[in-house]
C-alpha positions as CSV (number, residue, x, y, z in Angstrom):
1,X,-9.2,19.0,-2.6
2,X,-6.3,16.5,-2.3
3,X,-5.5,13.7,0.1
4,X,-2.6,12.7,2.3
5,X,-2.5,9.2,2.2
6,X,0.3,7.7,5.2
7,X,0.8,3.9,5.8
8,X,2.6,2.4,8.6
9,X,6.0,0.7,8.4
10,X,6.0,-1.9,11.1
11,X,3.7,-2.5,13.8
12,X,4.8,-0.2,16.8
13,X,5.2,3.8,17.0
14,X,8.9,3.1,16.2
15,X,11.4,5.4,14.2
16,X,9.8,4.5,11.2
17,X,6.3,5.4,11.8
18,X,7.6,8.0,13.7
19,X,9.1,9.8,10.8
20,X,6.4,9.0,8.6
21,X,4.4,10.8,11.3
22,X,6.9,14.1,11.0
23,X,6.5,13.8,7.0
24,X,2.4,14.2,7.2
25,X,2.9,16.6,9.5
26,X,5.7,18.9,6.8
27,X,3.3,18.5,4.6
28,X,0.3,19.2,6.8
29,X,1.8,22.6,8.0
30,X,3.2,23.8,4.1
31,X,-0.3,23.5,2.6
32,X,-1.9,26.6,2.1
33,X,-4.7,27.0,4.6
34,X,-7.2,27.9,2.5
35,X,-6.2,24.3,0.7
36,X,-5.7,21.4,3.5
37,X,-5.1,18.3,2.2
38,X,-7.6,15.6,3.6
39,X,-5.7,13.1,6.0
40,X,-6.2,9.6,5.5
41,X,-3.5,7.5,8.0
42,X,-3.6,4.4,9.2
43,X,-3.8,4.3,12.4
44,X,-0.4,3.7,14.2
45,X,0.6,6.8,11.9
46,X,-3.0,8.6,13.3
47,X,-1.9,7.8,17.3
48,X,1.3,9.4,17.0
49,X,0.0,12.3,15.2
50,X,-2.8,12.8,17.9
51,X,-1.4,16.1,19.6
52,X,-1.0,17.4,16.3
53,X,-4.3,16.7,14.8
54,X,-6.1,17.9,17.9
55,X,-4.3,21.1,17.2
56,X,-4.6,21.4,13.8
57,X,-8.9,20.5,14.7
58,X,-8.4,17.9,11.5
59,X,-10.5,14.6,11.9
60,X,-8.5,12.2,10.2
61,X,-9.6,9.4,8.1
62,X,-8.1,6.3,10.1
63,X,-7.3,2.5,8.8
64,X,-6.5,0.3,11.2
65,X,-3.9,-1.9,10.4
66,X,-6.0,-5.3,12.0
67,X,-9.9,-5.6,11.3
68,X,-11.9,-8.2,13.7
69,X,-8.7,-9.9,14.7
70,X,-7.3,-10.2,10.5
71,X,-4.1,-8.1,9.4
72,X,-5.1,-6.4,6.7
73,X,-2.4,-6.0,3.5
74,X,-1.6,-2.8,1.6
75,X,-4.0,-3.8,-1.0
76,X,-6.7,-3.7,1.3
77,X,-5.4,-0.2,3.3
78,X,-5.3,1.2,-0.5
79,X,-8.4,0.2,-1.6
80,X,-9.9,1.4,1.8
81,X,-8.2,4.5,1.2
82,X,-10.1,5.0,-2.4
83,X,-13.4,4.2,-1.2
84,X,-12.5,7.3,1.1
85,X,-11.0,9.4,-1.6
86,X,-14.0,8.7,-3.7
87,X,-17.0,9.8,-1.3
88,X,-15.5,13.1,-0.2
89,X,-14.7,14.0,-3.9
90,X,-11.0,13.8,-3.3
91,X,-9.1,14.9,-6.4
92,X,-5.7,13.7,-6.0
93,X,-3.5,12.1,-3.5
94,X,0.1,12.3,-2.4
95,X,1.2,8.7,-1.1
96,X,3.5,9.1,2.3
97,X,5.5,5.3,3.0
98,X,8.6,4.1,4.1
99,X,11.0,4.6,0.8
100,X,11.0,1.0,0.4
101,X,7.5,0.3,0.5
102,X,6.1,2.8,-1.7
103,X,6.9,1.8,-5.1
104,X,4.1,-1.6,-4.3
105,X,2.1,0.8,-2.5
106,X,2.4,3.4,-5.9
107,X,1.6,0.7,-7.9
108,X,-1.2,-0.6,-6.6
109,X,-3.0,3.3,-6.2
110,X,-1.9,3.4,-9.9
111,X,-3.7,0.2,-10.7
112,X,-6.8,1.3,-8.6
113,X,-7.3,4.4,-10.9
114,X,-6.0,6.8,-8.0
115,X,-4.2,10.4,-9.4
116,X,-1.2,10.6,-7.3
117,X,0.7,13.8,-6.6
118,X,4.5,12.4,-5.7
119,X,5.8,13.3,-2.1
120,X,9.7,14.9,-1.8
121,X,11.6,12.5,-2.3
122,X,14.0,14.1,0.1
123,X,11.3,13.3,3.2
124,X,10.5,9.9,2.4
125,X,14.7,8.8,1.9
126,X,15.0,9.8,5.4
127,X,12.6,7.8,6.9
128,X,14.2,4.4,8.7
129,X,13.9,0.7,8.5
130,X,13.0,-0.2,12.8
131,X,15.6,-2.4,14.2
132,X,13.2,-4.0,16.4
133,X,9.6,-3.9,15.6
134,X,7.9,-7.6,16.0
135,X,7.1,-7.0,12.1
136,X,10.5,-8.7,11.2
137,X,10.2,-7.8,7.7
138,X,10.1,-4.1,8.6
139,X,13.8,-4.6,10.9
140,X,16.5,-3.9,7.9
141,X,16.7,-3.6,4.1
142,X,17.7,-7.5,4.1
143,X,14.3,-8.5,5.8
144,X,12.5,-6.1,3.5
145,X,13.3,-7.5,0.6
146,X,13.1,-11.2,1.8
147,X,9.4,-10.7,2.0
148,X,8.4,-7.8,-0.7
149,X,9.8,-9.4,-3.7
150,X,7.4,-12.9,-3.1
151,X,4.6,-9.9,-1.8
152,X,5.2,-8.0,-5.3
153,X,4.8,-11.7,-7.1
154,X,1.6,-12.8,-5.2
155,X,0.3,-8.8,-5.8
156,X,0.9,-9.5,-9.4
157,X,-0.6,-12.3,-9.8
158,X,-3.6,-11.3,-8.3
159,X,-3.9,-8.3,-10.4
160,X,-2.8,-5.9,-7.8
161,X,-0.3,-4.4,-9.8
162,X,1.4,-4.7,-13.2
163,X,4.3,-6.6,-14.2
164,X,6.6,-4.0,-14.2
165,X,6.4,-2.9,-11.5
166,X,7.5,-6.2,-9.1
167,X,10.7,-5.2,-10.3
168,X,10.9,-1.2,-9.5
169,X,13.0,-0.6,-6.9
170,X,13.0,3.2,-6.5
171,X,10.9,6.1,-5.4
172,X,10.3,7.7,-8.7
């Protein structure tokens, strides 16, 4: 069995979520059906997937973005998502984020022993930056990268990932 593993870009259901929602559900829908990928989303991906799921009669594996009150980082949504990956005997996982974000979120499933299967490339590039989510960081490519290149410092220095890879920059 493999996993879908989607994280959130931004705080609200805005275009980037949104397409990160369409992506899981591609995916979802080209799986064989004798072979459904497990769905582990976090949980503003999960709410706009709802219809779908319902549907589809999948129970998703949710991660809520804020636990008692307390943001919680992509180190901890990853290491969440393992714990999940490891009790239902999941074999690999294929990473869905917003192009930007996933070579820190790749990184850190790398460093937590995850196997990853890579997503299209083609899906994820399409996926937007949202011009006004109250995340400010997620609002354009300039914002991003104002906060990710300090986040992939702090991640290295706390082991999260390696030192190669606070300087990737691309999908794969």
């Amino acid at each position: 069995m493999k996993a879908i593993v989607a994280l959130s870009f931004g705080a609200a259901p805005g275009p980037a979520n949104r397409a990160i929602a369409r992506v899981v559900a591609i995916l979802y829908k080209v799986s064989p059906d004798y072979e459904k990928p497990m769905l582990i989303l976090q949980g503003e991906v999960a709410d706009l997937l709802k219809e779908q799921l319902e549907h589809w009669r999948e129970a998703p594996k949710v991660i809520r973005k804020y636990t008692y009150d307390r943001y919680i980082d992509t180190y901890e949504v990853m290491t969440r998502a393992k714990e999940i990956i490891e009790r239902y005997g999941v074999g690999s996982a294929m990473i869905v984020a917003h192009p930007a974000h996933y070579p820190r979120v790749e990184a850190v499933a790398k460093k937590l022993g995850l196997k990853l299967e890579r997503p299209p490339k083609e899906e994820l590039i399409r996926i937007p930056y949202n011009a006004s989510d109250s995340q400010w960081w997620t609002n354009s490519a300039p914002k991003w990268w104002s906060r990710e290149i300090p986040a992939r410092i702090l991640y290295f220095l706390k082991g999260y990932i390696g030192f190669r890879d606070i300087f990737r920059c691309s999908l794969h």
